[in-house]
DOVO-503701 format. One record per residue (C-alpha): residue in one letter; x, y, z. Coordinates in steps of 0.2 Angstrom, whole numbers, padded with zeros to 4 digits, always signed. Layout:
<rs>
AXYZ/...
</rs>
This chain:
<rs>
X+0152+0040+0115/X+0142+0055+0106/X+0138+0056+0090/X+0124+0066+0081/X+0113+0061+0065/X+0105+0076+0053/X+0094+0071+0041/X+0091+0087+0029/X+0084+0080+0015/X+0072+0065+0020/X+0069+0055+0004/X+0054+0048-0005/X+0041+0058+0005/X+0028+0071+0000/X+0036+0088+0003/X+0052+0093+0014/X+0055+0087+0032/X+0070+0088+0043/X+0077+0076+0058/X+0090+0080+0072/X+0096+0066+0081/X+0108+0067+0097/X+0119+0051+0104/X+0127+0049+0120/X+0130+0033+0127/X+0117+0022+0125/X+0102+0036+0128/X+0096+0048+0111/X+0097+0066+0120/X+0089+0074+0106/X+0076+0069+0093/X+0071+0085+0084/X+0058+0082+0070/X+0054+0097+0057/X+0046+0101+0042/X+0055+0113+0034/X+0041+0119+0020/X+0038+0137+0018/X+0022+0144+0029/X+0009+0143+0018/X-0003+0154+0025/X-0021+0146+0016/X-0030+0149+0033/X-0027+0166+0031/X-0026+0165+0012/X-0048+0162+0014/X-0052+0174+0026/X-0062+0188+0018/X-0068+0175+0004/X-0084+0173+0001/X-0090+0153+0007/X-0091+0145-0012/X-0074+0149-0013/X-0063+0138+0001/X-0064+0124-0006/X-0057+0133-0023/X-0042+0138-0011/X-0041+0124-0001/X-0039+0112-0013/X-0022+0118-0019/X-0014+0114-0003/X-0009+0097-0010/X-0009+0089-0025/X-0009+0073-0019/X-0025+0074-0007/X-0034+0090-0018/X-0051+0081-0016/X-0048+0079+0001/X-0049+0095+0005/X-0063+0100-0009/X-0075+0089+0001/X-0068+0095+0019/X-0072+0112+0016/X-0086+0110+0008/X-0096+0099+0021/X-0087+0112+0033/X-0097+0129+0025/X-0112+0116+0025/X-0112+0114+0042/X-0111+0130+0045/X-0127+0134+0035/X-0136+0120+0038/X-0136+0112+0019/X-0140+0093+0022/X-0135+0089+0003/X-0144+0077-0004/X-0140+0055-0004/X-0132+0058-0021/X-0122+0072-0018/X-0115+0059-0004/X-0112+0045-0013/X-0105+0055-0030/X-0093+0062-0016/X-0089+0046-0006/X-0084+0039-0023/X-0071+0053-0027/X-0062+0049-0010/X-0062+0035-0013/X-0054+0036-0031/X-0040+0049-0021/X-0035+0036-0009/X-0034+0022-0022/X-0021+0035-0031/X-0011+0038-0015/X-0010+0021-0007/X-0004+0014-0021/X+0009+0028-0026/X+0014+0027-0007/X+0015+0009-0006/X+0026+0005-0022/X+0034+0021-0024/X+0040+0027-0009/X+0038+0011+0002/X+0043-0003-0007/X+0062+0000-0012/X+0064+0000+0007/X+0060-0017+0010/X+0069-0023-0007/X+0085-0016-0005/X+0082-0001-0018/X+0086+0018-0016/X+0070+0022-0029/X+0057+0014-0038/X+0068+0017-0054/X+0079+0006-0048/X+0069-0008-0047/X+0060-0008-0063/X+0072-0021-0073/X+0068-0033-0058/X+0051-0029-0052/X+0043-0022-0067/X+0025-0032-0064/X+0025-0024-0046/X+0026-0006-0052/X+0015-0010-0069/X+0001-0016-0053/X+0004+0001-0043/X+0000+0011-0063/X-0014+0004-0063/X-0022+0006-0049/X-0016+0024-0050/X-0023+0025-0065/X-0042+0018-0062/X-0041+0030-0046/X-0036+0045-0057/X-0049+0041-0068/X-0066+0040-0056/X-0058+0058-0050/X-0059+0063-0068/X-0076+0057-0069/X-0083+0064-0054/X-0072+0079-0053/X-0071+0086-0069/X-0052+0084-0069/X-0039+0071-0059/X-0032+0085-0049/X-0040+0098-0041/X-0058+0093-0045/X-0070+0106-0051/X-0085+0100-0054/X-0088+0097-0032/X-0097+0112-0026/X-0107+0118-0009/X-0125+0111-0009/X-0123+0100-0025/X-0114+0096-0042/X-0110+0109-0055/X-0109+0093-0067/X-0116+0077-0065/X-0108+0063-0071/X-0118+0050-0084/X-0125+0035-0081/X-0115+0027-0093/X-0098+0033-0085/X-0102+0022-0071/X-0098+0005-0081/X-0082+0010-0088/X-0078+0015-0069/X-0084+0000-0064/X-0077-0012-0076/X-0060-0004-0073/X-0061-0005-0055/X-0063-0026-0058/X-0048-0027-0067/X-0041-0017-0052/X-0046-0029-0041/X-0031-0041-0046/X-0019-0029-0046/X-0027-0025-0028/X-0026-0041-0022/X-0008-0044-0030/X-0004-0028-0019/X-0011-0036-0002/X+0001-0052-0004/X+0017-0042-0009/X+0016-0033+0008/X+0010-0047+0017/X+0026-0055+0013/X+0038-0041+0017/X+0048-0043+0033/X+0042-0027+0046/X+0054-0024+0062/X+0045-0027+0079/X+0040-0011+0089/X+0024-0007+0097/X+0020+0013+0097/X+0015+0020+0115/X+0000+0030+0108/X-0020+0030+0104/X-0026+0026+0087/X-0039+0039+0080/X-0050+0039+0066/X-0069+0041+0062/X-0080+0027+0069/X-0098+0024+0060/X-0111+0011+0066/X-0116+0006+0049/X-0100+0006+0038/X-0081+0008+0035/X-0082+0027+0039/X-0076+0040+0023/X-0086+0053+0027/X-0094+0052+0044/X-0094+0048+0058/X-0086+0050+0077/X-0068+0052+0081/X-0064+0036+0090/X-0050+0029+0097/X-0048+0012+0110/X-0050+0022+0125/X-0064+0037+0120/X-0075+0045+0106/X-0081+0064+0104/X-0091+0072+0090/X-0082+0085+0076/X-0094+0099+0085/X-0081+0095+0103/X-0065+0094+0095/X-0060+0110+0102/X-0061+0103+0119/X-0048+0087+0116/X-0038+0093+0101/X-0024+0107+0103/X-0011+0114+0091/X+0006+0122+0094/X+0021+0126+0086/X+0039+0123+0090/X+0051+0137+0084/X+0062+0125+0072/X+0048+0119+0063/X+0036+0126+0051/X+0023+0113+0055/X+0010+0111+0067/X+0011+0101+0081/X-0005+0092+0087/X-0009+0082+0103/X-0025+0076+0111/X-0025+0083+0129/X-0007+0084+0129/X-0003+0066+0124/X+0002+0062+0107/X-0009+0051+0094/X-0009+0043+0079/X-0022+0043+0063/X-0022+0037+0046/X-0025+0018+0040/X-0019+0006+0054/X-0030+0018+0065/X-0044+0016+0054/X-0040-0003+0054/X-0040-0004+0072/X-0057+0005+0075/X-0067-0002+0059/X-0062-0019+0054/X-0078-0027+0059/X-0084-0015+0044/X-0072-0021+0031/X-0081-0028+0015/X-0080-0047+0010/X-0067-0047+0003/X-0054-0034+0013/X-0059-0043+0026/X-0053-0059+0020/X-0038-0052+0015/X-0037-0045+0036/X-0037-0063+0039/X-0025-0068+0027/X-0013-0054+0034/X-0010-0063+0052/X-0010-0045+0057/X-0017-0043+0076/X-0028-0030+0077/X-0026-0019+0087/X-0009-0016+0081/X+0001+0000+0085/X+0017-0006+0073/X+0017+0011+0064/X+0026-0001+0050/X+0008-0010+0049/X+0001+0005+0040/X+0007-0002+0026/X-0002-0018+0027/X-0017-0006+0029/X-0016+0003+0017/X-0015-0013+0006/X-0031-0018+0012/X-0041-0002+0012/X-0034-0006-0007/X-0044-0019-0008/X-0059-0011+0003/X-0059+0006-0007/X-0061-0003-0025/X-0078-0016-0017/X-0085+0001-0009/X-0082+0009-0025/X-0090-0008-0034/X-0104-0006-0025/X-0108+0015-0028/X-0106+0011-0047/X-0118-0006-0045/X-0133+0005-0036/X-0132+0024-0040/X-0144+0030-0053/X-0141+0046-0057/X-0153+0059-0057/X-0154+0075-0061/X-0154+0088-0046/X-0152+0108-0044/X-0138+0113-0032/X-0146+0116-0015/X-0146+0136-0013/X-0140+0142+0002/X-0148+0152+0015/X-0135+0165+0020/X-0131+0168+0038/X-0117+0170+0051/X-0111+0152+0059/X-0098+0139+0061/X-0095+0125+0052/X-0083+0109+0057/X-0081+0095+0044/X-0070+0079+0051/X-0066+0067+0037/X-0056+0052+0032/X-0042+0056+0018/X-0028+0045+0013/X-0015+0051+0028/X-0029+0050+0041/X-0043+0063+0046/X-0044+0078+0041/X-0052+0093+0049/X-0059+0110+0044/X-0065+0125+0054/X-0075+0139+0045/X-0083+0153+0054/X-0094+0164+0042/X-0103+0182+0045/X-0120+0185+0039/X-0116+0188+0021/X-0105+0173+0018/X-0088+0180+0021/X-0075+0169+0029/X-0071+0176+0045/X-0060+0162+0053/X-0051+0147+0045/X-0045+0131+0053/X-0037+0116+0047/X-0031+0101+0053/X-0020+0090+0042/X-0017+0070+0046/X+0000+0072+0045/X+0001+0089+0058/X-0007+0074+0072/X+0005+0063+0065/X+0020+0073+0067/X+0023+0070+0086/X+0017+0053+0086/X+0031+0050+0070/X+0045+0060+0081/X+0042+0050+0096/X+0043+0032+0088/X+0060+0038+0079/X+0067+0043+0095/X+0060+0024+0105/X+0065+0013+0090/X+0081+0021+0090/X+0086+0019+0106/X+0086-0002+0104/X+0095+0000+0087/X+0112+0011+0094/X+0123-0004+0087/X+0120+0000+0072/X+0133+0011+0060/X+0126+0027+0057/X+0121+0024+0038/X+0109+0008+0045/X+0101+0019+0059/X+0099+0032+0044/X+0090+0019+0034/X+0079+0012+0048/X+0074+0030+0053/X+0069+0034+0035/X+0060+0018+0034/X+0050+0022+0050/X+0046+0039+0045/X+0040+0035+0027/X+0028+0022+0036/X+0018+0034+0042/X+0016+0042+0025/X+0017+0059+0031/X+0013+0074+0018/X+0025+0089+0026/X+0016+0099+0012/X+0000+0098+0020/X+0009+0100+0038/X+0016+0119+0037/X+0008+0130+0045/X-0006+0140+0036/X-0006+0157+0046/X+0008+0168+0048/X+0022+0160+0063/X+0023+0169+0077/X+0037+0165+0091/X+0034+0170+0107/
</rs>
């Protein structure tokens, strides 16, 4: 028997993907997966810019994860001209990642996720029955959006973030407001963590390695190695281990890690880090029953429940202990370099590249998006998990591809290419 499944339209996801599926007998001969996105050229859009403007540019290659990409690039030009920003600078952008992934998880989690499990096409069409579970995913949506606001100058694409400082400081007296909200969050947080405990995931294991920053001291955000199970390099070497290539029916990149595939985002940060967790995420680990190290790409969702619950206490904790003070933006020392910033964003870790001449011009622009490493990773579970599931009819086998797909929260957006495609 052969049959063939195409997916043109894969629902509830960020941006437009595509998946080609091949049957015959009981073998899957063909499992093409694709974002079909328009190149969007932003490596090439910041070349000849000068360095205070990448992360200007940078920041409009999503919507979703706009901060992300501010603090990326920034902490990338920095790198390349030495800027060692100050403790506060640090901690004021910690806090606006944090606010970003609050926003996402949650939007992924009850928007795009949940009507999987619950037998629902869209979140509209649970709200009769389940209206406290979405009122819980608006309000954490709403205190993340706010401590962006705060911090950022707006809740999408943050302006206020610049190279070697702040342009505005927040007040010391936004901190409470932050704070308080983030303690009523905490429910809605915790509520989030039992809902997706309870939820029934299927049983498969992912043959890969689990990436994502590693530090010493804490539940990395901004620093630290990229570390899976098996090995560890510094953001300086990623040249050495990481390649990207493109395959002609795709406009996304394709990522492996010496030519095997891997995975990133928050089961990988779970895997590698949850000895770092705070109180009470990590209470909420234990609660969980999940077995870490767990490569069940459907166990990023209990993951990213529990970084819920993490990303509000670290958030707590900023609010509890910075006193703000006021400080000049660092001036910078203009001169020809390269600069490589790795750090943890909603999706998984996110990597920019900038090489800069000696009067602050953009020369050479690389970026790496969570979802790019992802995407072989995400095509090769779908063409495993399919292969025990060829009794099915072909509208289940649609439904549990989709559902496997969506678990990894991929952003095709942020996939497609950045520099002009060309096919040899």
């Amino acid at each position: 028997m052969t049959k063939s499944i195409t997916l043109n339209h894969i629902t509830k996801i960020e941006g437009h993907a595509k998946l080609e599926l091949g049957v015959k007998g009981r073998k899957v001969t063909k499992c093409e997966l694709s974002a079909v996105e328009g190149s969007r050229y932003f490596e090439g859009l910041v070349r000849g810019r000068k360095y205070f403007e990448a992360h200007e540019i940078t920041s409009r290659i999503c919507g979703i994860c706009s901060c992300a990409h501010v603090i990326a690039a920034i902490s990338a030009v920095e790198d390349a001209l030495k800027i060692e920003a100050t403790e506060q600078t640090k901690q004021l952008r910690i806090l606006l990642t944090l606010g970003e992934r609050i926003r996402s998880h949650a939007t992924h989690l009850y928007f795009l996720a949940l009507p999987d499990y619950l037998g629902y096409g869209s979140a509209l069409e649970m709200a009769s029955k389940h209206r406290g579970k979405l009122q819980n995913a608006l309000n954490l949506m709403r205190t993340g959006n706010n401590i962006i606001k705060v911090i950022g100058g707006r809740d999408l694409h943050p302006v206020s973030a610049t190279v070697g400082g702040w342009l505005k400081l927040p007040k010391q007296e936004h901190f409470k407001s932050i704070r308080k909200e983030l303690e009523k969050a905490k429910k809605d947080a915790l509520n989030t963590c039992k809902l997706f405990f309870s939820l029934k995931y299927p049983d498969f294991e992912s043959s890969t390695e689990c990436f994502s920053l590693v530090d010493n001291d804490k539940y990395a955000v901004l620093e630290g190695k990229f570390t899976s199970e098996k090995s560890s390099f510094d953001k300086h070497q990623y040249k050495q281990f990481i390649e990207e290539y493109h395959e002609p029916r795709s406009t996304a990149n394709f990522v492996v890690k010496q030519d095997h595939r891997y995975m990133v985002g928050a089961l990988s940060r779970l895997n590698n880090s949850h000895n770092m967790l705070i109180r009470n995420a990590k209470k909420m680990l234990k609660s969980s029953k999940l077995r870490i190290p767990s490569k069940n790409p459907y166990h990023n969702n209990i993951a990213q429940a529990i970084e819920l619950v993490q990303c509000i206490e670290h958030a707590i904790n900023i609010c509890e202990t910075l006193e703000i003070k006021q400080e000049n933006v660092i001036k910078a020392n203009i001169k020809a370099g390269n600069g490589i910033s790795a750090i943890e964003v909603p999706r998984g870790t996110l990597w920019h590249d900038y090489t800069l001449n000696e009067n602050g011009v953009v020369t050479n622009a690389n970026i790496i998006t969570p979802t790019a490493q992802n995407l072989l990773n995400i095509q090769e579970d779908i063409k495993t998990f399919v292969s025990g599931i060829l009794n099915k009819k072909k509208e289940g086998i649609t439904i549990e591809i989709e559902k496997l797909i969506r678990s990894y929260d991929p952003c095709f957006s942020c996939s497609a290419h950045f520099l002009e495609v060309k096919w040899s």
